[in-house]
C-alpha positions as CSV (number, residue, x, y, z in Angstrom):
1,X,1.2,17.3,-28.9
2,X,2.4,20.2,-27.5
3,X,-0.1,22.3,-24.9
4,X,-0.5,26.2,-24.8
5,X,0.8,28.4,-22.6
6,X,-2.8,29.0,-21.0
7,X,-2.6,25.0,-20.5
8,X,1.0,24.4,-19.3
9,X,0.4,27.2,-16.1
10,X,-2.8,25.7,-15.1
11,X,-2.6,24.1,-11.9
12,X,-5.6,22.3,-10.6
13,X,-7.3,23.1,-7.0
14,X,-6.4,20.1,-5.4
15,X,-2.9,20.6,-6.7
16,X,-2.3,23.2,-5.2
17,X,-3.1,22.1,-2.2
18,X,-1.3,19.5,-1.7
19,X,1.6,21.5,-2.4
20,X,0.3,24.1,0.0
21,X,0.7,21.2,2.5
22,X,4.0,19.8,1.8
23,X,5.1,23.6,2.2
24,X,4.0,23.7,5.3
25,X,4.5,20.2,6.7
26,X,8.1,18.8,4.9
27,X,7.9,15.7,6.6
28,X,4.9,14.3,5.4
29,X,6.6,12.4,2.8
30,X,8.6,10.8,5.1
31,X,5.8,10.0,7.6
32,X,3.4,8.8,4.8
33,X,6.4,6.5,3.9
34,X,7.2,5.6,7.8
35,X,3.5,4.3,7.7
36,X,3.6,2.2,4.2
37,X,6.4,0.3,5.9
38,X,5.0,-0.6,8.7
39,X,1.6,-2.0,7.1
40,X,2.7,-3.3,3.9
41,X,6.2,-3.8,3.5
42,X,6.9,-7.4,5.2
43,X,9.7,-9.5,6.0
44,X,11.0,-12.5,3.4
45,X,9.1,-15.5,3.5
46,X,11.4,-18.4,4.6
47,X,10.4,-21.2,1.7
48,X,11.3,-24.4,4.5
49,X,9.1,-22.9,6.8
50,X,6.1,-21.9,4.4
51,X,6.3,-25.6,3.1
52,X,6.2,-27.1,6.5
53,X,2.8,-24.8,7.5
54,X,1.3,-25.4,4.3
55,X,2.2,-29.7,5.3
56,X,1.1,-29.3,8.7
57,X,-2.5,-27.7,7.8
58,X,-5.3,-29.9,9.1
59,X,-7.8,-30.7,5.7
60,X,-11.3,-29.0,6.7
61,X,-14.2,-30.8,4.8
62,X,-16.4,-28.9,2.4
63,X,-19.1,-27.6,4.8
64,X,-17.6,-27.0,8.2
65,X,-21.0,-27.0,10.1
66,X,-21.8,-30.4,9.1
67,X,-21.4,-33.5,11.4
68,X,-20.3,-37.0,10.0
């Protein structure tokens, strides 16, 4: 389906600000990236050491806050 040419030049308001903003700031990509990594992007998870935590956990009865 093929758009007009009234359709295909519209650009949105909050489009064109946020190209406004790259303009003006070039690095944000790379910061915005910078700041993914360092909250999300984590380190492999050794398998031997994931299986001995997941031995090693103490079992916790069904309601904590009740005494035997």
């Amino acid at each position: 389906m093929k758009l007009t040419k009234q359709f295909q030049l519209y650009e949105s308001e909050i489009s064109q600000f946020i190209n406004q903003l790259k303009q003006q700031n070039p690095h944000l990509e790379e910061s915005q990236r910078a700041g993914r990594a360092l909250l999300w992007d984590k380190a492999p998870i050794e398998l031997d050491q994931q299986k001995r935590t997941n031995e090693s956990r103490v079992k916790q009865q069904a309601y904590v806050y009740q005494n035997k």
